[in-house]
TORZARO-135755 format. One record per atom (N, C-alpha, C): residue number from 1; residue in one letter; chain; atom name; x, z, y. Coordinates in steps of 0.1 Angstrom, whole numbers, plus 5000, padded with zeros to 4 digits. Layout:
BEGIN
   num   residu   chaine   atome     xx     zz     yy
   NUM        a        A      CA      X      Z      Y
...
! end
This chain:
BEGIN
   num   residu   chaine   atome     xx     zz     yy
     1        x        A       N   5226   9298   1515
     1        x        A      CA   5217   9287   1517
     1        x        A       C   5225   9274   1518
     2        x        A       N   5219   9267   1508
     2        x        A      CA   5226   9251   1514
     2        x        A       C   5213   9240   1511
     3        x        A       N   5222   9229   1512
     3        x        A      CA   5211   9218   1514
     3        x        A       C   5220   9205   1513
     4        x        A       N   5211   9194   1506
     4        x        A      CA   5217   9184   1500
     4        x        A       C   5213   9170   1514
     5        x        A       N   5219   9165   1516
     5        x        A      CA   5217   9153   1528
     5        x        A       C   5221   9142   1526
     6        x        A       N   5215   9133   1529
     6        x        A      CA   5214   9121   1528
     6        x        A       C   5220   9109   1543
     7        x        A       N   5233   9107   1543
     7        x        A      CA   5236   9097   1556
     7        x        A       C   5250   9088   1551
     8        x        A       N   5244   9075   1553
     8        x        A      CA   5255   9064   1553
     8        x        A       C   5254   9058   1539
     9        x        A       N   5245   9058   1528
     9        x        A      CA   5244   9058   1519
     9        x        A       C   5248   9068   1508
    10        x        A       N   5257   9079   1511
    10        x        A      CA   5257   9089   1502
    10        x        A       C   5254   9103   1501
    11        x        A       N   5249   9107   1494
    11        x        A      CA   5245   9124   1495
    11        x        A       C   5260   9133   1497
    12        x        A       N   5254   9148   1503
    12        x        A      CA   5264   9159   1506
    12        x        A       C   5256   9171   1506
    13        x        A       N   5267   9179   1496
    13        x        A      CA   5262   9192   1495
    13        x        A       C   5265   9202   1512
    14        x        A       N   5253   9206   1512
    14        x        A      CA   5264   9213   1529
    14        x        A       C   5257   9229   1528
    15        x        A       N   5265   9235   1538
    15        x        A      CA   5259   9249   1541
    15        x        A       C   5264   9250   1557
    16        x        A       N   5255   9262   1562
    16        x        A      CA   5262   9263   1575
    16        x        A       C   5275   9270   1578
    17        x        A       N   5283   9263   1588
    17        x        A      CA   5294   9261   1589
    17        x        A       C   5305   9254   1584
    18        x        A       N   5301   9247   1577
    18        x        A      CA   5313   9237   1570
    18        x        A       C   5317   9227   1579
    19        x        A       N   5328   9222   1576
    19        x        A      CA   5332   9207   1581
    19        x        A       C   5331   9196   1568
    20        x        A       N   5324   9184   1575
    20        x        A      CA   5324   9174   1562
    20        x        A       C   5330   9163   1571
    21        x        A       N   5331   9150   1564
    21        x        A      CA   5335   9136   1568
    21        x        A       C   5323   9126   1562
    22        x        A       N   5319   9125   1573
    22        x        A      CA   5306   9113   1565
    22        x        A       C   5312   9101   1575
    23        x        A       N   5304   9088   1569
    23        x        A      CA   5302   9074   1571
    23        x        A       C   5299   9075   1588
    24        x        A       N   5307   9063   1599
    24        x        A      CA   5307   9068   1611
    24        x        A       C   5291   9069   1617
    25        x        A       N   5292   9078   1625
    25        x        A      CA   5279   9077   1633
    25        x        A       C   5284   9077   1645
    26        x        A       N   5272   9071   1653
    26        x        A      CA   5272   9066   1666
    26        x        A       C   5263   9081   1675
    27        x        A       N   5278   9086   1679
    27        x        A      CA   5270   9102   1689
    27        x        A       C   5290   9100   1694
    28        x        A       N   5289   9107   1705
    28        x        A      CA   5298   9111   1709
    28        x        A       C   5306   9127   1708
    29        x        A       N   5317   9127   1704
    29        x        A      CA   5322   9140   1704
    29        x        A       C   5317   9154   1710
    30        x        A       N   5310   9162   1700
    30        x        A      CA   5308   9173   1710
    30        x        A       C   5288   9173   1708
    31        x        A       N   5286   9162   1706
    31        x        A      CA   5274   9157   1703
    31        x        A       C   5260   9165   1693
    32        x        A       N   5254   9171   1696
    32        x        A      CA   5242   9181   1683
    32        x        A       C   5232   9166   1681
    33        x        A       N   5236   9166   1669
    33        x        A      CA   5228   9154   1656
    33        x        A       C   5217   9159   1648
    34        x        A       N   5211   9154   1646
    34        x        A      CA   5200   9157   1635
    34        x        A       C   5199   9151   1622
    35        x        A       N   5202   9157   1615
    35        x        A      CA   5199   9147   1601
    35        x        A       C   5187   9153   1596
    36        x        A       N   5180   9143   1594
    36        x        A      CA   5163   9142   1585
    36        x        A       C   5161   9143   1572
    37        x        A       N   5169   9130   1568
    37        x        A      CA   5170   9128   1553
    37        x        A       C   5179   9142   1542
    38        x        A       N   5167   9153   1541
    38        x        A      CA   5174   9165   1532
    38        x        A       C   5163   9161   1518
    39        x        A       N   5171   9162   1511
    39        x        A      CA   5166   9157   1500
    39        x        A       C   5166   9170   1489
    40        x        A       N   5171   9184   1490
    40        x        A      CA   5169   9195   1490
    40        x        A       C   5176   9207   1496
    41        x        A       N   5167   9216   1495
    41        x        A      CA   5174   9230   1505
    41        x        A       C   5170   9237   1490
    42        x        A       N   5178   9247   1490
    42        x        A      CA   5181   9261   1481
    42        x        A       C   5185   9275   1488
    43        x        A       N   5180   9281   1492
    43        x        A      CA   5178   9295   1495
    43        x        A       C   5174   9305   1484
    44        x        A       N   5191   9308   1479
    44        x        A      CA   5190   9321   1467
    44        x        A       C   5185   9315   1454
    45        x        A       N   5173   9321   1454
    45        x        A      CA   5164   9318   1441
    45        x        A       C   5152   9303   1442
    46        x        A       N   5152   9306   1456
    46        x        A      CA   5141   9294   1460
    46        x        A       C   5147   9283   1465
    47        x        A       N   5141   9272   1457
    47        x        A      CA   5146   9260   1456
    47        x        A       C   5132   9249   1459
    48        x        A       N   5137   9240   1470
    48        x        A      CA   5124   9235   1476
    48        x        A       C   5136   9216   1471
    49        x        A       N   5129   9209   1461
    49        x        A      CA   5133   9198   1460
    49        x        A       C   5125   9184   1462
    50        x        A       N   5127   9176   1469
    50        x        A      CA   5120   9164   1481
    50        x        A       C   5115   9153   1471
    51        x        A       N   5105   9149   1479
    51        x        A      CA   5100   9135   1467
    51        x        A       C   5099   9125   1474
    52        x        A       N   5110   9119   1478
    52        x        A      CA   5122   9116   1479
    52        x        A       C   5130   9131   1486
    53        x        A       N   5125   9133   1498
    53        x        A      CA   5131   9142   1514
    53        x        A       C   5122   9151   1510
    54        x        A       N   5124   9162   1515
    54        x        A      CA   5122   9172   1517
    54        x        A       C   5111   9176   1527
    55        x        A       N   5100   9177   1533
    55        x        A      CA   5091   9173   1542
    55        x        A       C   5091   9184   1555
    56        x        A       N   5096   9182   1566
    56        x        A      CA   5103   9189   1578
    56        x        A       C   5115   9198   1575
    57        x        A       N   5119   9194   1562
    57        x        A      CA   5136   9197   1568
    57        x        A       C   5142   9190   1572
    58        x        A       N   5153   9198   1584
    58        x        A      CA   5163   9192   1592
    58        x        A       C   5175   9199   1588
    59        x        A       N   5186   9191   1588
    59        x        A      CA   5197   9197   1591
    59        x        A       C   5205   9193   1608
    60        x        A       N   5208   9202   1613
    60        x        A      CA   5214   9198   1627
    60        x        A       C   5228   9206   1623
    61        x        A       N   5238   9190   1636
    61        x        A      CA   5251   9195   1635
    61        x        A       C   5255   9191   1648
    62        x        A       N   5269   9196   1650
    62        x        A      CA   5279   9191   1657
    62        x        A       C   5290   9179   1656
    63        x        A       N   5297   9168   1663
    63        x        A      CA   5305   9157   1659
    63        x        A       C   5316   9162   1667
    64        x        A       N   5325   9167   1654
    64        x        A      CA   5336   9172   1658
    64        x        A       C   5349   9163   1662
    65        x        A       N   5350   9149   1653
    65        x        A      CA   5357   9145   1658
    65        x        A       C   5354   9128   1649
    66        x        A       N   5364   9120   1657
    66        x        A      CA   5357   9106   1646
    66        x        A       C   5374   9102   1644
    67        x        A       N   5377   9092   1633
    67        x        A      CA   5394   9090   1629
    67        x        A       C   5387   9080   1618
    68        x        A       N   5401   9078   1614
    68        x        A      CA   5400   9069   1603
    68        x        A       C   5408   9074   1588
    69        x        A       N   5411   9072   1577
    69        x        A      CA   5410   9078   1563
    69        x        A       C   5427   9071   1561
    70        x        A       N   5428   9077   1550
    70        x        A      CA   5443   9074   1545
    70        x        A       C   5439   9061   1539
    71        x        A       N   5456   9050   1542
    71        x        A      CA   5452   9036   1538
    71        x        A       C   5454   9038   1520
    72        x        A       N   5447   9027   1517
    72        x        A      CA   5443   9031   1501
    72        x        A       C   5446   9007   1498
    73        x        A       N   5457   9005   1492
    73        x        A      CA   5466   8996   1491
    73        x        A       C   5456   8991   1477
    74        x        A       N   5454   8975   1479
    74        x        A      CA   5448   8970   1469
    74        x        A       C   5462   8956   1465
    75        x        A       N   5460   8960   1450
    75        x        A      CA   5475   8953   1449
    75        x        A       C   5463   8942   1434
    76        x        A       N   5466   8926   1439
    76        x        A      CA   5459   8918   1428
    76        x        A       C   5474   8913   1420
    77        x        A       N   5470   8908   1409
    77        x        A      CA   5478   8899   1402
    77        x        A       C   5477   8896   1393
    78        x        A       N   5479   8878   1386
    78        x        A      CA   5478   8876   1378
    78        x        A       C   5494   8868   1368
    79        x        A       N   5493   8875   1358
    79        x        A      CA   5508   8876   1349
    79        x        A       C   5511   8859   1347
    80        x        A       N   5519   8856   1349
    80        x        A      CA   5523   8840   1349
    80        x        A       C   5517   8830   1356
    81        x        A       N   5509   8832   1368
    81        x        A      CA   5507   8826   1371
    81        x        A       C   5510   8826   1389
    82        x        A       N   5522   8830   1391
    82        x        A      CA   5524   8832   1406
    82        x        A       C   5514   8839   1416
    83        x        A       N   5505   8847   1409
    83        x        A      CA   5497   8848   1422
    83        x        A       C   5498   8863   1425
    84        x        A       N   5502   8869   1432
    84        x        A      CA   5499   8884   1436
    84        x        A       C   5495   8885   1452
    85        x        A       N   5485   8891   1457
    85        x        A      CA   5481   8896   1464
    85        x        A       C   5478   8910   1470
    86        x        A       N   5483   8914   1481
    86        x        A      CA   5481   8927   1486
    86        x        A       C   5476   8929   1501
    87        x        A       N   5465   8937   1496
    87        x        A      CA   5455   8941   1506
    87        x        A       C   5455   8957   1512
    88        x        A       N   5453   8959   1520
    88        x        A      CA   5453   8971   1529
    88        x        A       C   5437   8978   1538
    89        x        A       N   5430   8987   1533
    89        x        A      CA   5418   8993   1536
    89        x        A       C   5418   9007   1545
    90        x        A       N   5417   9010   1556
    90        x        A      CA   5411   9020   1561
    90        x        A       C   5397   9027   1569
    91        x        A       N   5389   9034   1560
    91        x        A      CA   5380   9037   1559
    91        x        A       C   5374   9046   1577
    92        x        A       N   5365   9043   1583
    92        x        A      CA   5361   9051   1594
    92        x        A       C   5353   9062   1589
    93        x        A       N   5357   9071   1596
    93        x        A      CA   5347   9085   1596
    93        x        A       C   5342   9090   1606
    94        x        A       N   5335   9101   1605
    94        x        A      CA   5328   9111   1616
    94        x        A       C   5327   9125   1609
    95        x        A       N   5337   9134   1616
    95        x        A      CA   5339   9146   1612
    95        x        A       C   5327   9156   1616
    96        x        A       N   5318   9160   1608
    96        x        A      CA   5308   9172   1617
    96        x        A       C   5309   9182   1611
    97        x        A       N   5306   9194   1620
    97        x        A      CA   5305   9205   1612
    97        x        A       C   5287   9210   1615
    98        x        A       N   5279   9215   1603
    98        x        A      CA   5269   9216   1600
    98        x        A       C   5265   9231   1607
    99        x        A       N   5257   9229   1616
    99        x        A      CA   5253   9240   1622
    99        x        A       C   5246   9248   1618
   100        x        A       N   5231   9244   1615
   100        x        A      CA   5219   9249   1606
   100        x        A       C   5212   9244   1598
   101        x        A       N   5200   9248   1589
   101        x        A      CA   5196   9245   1578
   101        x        A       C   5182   9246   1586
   102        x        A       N   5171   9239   1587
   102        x        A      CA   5156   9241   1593
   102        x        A       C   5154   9237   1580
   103        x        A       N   5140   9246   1575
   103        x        A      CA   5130   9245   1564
   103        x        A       C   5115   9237   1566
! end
């Protein structure tokens, strides 16, 4: 069984028991979340797909941990003309692991 979810602006394939990294949420470590926005569930052969969501599915998880992402170096420049610029980005997350799938 898995199920497609919707949080922070991007979708994620999940099943239960996985660990993902989504966009930070505001719960505290240790925390059972609920995400609403399932936009489909698949069980086996049966496939239930949302117009937009899914209508009373949930997925519920746990917030295993929150950190930040490897730095990812933005390097500008323009050839003859003195200019180079370097920038430096680290991305926040929220590690959860997906507990169940509600239909």
């Amino acid at each position: 069984m898995y199920a497609v979810i919707k949080t922070g602006g991007k979708q994620y394939r999940v099943a239960p028991g996985e660990k993902i990294k989504v966009e930070t949420l505001e719960a505290e470590v240790g925390a059972t979340i609920v995400l609403d926005q399932v936009l489909m569930v698949a069980d086996g052969e049966a496939v239930k797909v949302g117009t937009p969501t899914v209508a009373g599915a949930k997925v519920s998880a746990t917030v295993v941990s929150h950190g930040r992402g490897p730095k990812i170096r933005i390097f500008k420049m323009r050839r003859r003309k003195h200019y180079q610029k370097t920038q430096g980005h680290r991305q926040n997350y929220t590690e959860i692991r997906v507990d169940a799938i509600n239909e």
